[in-house]
C-alpha positions in Angstrom: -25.4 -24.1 94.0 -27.6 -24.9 91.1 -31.0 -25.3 91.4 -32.8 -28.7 91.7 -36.1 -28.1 90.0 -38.9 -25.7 89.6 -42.3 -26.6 90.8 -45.4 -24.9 89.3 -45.7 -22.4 91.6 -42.2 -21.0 91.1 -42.4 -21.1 87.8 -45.8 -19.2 87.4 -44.1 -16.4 89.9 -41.6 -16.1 87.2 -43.9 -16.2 84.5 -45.8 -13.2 85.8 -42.5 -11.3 86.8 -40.4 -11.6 83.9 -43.7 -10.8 81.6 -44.5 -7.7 84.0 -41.7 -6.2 83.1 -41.5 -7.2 79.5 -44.5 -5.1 79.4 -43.3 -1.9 80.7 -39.6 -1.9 80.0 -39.4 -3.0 76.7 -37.2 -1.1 74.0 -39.5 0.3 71.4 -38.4 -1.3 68.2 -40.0 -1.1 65.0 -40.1 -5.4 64.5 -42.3 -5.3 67.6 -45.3 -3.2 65.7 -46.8 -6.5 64.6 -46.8 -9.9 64.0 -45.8 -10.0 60.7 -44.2 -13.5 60.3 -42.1 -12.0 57.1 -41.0 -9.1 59.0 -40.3 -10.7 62.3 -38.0 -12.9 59.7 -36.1 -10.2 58.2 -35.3 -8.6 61.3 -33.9 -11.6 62.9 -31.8 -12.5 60.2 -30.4 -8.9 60.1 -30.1 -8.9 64.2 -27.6 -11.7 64.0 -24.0 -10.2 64.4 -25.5 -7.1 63.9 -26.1 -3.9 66.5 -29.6 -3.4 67.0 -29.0 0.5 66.5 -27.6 -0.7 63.1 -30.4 -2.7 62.2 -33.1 -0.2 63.1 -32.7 2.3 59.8 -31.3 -1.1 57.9 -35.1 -3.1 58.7 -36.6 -0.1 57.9 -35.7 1.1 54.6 -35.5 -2.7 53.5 -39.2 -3.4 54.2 -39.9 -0.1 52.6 -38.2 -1.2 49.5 -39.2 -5.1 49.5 -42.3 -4.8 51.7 -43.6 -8.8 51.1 -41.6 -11.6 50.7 -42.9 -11.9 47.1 -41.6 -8.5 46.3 -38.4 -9.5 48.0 -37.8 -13.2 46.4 -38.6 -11.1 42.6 -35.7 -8.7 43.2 -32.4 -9.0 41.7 -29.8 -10.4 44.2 -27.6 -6.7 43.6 -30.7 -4.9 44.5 -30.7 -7.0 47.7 -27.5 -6.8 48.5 -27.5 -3.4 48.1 -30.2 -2.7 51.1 -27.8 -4.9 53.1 -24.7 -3.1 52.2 -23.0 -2.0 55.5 -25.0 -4.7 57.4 -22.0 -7.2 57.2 -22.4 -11.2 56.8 -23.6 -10.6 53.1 -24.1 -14.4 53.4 -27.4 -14.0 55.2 -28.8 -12.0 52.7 -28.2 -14.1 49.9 -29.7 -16.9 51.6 -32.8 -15.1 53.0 -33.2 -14.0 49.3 -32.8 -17.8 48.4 -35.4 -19.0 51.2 -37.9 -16.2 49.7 -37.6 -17.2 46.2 -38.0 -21.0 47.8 -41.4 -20.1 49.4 -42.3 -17.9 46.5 -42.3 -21.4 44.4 -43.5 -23.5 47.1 -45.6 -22.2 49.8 -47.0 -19.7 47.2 -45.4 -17.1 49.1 -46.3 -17.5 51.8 -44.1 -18.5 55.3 -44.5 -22.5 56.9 -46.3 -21.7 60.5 -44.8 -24.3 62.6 -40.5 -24.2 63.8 -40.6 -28.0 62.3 -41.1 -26.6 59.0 -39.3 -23.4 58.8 -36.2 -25.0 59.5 -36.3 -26.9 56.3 -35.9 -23.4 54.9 -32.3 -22.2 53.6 -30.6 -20.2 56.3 -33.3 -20.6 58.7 -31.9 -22.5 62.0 -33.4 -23.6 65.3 -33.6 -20.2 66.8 -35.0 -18.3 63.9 -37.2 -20.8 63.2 -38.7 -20.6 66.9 -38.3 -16.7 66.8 -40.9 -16.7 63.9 -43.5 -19.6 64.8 -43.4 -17.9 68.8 -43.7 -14.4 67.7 -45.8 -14.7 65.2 -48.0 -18.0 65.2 -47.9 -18.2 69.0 -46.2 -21.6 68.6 -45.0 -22.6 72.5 -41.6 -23.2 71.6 -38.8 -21.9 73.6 -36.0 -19.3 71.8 -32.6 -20.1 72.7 -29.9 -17.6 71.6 -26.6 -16.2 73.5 -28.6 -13.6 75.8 -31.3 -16.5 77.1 -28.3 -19.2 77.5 -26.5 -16.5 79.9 -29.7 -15.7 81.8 -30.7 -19.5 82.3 -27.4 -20.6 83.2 -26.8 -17.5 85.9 -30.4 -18.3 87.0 -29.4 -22.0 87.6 -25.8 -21.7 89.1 -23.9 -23.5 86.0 -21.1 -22.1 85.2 -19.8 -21.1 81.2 -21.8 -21.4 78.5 -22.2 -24.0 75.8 -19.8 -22.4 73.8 -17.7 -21.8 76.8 -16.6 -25.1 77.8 -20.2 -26.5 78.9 -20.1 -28.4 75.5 -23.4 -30.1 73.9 -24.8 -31.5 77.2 -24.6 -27.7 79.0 -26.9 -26.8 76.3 -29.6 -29.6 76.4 -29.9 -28.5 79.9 -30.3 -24.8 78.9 -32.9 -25.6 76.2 -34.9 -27.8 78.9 -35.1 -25.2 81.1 -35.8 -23.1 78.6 -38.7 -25.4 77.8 -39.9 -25.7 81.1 -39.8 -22.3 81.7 -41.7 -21.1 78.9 -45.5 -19.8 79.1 -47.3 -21.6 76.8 -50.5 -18.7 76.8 -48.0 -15.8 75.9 -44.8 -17.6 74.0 -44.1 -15.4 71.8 -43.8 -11.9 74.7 -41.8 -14.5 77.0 -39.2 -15.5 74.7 -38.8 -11.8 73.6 -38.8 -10.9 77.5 -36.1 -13.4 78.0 -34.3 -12.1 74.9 -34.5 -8.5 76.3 -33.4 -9.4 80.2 -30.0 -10.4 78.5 -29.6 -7.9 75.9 -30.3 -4.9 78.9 -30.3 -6.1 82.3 -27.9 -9.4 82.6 -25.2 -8.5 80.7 -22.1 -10.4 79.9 -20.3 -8.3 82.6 -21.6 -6.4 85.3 -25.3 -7.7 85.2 -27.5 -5.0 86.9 -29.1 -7.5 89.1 -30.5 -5.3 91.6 -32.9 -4.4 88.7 -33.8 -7.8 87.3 -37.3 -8.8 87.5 -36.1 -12.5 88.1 -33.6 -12.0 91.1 -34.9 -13.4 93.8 -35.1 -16.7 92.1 -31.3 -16.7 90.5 -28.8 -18.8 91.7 -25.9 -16.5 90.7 -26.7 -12.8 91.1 -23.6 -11.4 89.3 -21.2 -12.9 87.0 -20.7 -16.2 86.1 -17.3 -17.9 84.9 -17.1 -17.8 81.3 -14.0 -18.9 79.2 -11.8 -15.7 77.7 -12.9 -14.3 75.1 -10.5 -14.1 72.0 -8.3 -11.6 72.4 -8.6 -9.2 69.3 -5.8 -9.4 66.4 -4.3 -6.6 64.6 -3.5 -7.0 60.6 -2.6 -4.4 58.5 -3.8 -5.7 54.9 -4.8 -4.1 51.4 -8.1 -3.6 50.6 -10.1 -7.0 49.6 -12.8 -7.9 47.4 -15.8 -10.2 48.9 -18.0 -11.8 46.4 -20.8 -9.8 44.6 -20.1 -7.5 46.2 -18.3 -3.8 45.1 -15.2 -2.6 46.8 -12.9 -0.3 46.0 -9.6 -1.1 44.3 -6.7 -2.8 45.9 -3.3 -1.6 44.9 -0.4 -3.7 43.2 2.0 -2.2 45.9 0.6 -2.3 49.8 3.6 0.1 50.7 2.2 3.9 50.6 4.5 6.8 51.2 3.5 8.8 54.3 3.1 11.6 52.4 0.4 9.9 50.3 -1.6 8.3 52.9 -5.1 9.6 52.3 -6.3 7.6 55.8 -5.8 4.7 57.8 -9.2 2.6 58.3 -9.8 0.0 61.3 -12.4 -2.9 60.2 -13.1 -5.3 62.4 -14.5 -8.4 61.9 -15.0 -11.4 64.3 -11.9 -11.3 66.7 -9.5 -9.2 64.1 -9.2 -5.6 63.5 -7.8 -4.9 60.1 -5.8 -1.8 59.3 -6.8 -0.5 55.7 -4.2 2.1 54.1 -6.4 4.4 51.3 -4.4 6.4 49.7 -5.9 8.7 46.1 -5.1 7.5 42.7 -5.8 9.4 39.6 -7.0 8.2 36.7 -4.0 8.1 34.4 -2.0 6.4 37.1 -4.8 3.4 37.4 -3.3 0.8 35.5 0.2 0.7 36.7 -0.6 1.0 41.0 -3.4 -1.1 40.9 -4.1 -4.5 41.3 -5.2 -6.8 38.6 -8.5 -9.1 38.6 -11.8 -8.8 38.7 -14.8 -6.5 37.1 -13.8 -2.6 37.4 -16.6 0.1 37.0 -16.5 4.1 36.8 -19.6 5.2 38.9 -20.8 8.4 39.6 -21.0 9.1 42.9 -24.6 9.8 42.8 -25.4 6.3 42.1 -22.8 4.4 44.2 -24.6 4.9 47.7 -27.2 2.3 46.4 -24.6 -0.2 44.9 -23.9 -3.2 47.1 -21.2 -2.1 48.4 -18.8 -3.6 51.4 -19.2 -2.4 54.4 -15.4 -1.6 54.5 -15.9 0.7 51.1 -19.2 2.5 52.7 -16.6 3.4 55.8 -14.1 4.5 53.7 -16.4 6.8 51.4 -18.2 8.0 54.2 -15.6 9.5 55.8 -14.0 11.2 53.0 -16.9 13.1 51.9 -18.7 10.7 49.3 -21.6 9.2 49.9 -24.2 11.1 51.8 -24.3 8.6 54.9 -22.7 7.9 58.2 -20.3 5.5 58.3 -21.4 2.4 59.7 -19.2 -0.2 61.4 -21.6 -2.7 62.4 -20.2 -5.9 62.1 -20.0 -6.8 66.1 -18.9 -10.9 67.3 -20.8 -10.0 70.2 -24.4 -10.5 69.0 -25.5 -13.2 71.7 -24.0 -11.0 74.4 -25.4 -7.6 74.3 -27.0 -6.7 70.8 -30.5 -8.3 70.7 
């Protein structure tokens, strides 16, 4: 049964709890070490669809090389790219490059403090721009992604999610309770709490609920009916090109010969895993087995790890021996379930 309401007193206990063991369970990641509102930006606009063990070396060696959002809106959009290469969604780093040549020119480079006004920003929506003006201006707004929705609606007794089959008016509920929930002295540590409880204690399945700071108070204590999830799709497809960014080249013919077929790569993006025949071509046989269209480069392979490259091409070169990194697959559809 849902809950009817929660009265002051409740909702202090819960306060106190859920902050409690914020405080001492907390992962220990590098976007926590201050309240930078630039860097708190960048790493949530890198956290979305991404793995946080992904984004930990990504946010790192990004605000090493663009370490203000002036240094970052002054670089060319390759160079950018380039730091986000293996990331996935190139999309978002274009338009955080956009937003912080926007701020650059309007706010004198410097970020809007209030939620109100960072979501006039390009590619800044609801939840980033509470993330920011919480975290970092101490702005009592609540945060509302994937992990909190699951926590609030198990907490409450209501059954799927807004994207689940609740529709628009399951999630007006959850952002009022989210609302009335919040603590207005610490806003910032309790949305990250609340953002933590459902990234490593109420999972998507199997919640470990005799753990949860908030237990006693939850209506569900376990799972909660969810629609299916999409069931993954199989496609076995040629290489492809995204734009602006470098990929390797896709043949004329998509039939190899078995006894040419350097490796098979799965990518998977969103609901579909894509099966990626590589095979080698040498130089004198380029023009006739490959593909025509588009801008072709020789590059040493010295220079191409810091090319903005696909994460599909950094797999493949990785694992035959060519660049000097791990390969990375860190495009995951599952960022409001278990990531953040």
């Amino acid at each position: 049964m849902a809950k009817q309401g929660w009265d002051q007193e409740k909702t202090a206990q819960l306060r106190l709890a859920l902050l409690g063991w914020y405080a001492h369970s907390r992962r220990n990641l590098p976007w926590r070490q201050n309240k930078d509102p630039y860097a708190i930006w960048v790493s949530e606009i890198m956290l979305q669809q991404t793995r946080v063990a992904v984004v930990v070396d990504r946010y790192q060696a990004f605000l090493k090389r663009f370490p203000t959002l002036v240094s970052l809106a002054l670089a060319a959009e390759q160079e950018v790219l380039a730091l986000w290469s293996g990331l996935g969604y190139y999309r978002r780093a274009r338009m955080l490059h956009k937003a912080a040549q926007f701020v650059a020119d309007h706010y004198r480079g410097n970020l809007p403090v209030t939620a109100e006004e960072l979501r006039t920003l390009p590619g800044i929506g609801a939840y980033t721009a509470a993330a920011i003006a919480s975290i970092a201006h101490g702005q009592p707004v609540a945060v509302v992604d994937g992990n909190v929705e699951r926590v609030l609606c198990r907490l409450a007794g209501w059954e799927a999610g807004s994207r689940g089959g609740g529709g628009a008016a399951l999630r007006r509920k959850v952002e009022a309770l989210a609302g009335q929930l919040l603590d207005r002295d610490q806003p910032g540590d309790f949305n990250q709490a609340m953002m933590e409880l459902g990234a490593t204690v109420c999972l998507p399945r199997s919640p470990q609920c005799l753990v949860c700071p908030i237990a006693a108070d939850c209506a569900t204590r376990g799972e909660h009916k969810t629609a299916a999830r999409p069931k993954m799709q199989s496609r076995e497809v040629a290489l492809t090109v995204m734009p602006g960014l470098w990929e390797l080249p896709a043949l004329n013919d998509a039939a190899v010969p078995a006894d040419e077929l350097r490796m098979t790569v799965r990518h998977a993006i969103m609901h579909v895993n894509y099966y990626v025949r590589i095979r080698t071509v040498f130089e004198d046989d380029v023009e006739k087995m490959l593909a025509v269209g588009g801008e072709r480069r020789w590059v040493p392979l010295a220079l191409a790890a810091g090319m903005a490259l696909t994460g599909l091409a950094r797999k493949v070169l990785s694992r035959a021996h060519l660049l000097p990194t791990a390969p990375l697959d860190a495009i995951d559809p599952r960022r409001d379930e278990e990531v953040v």
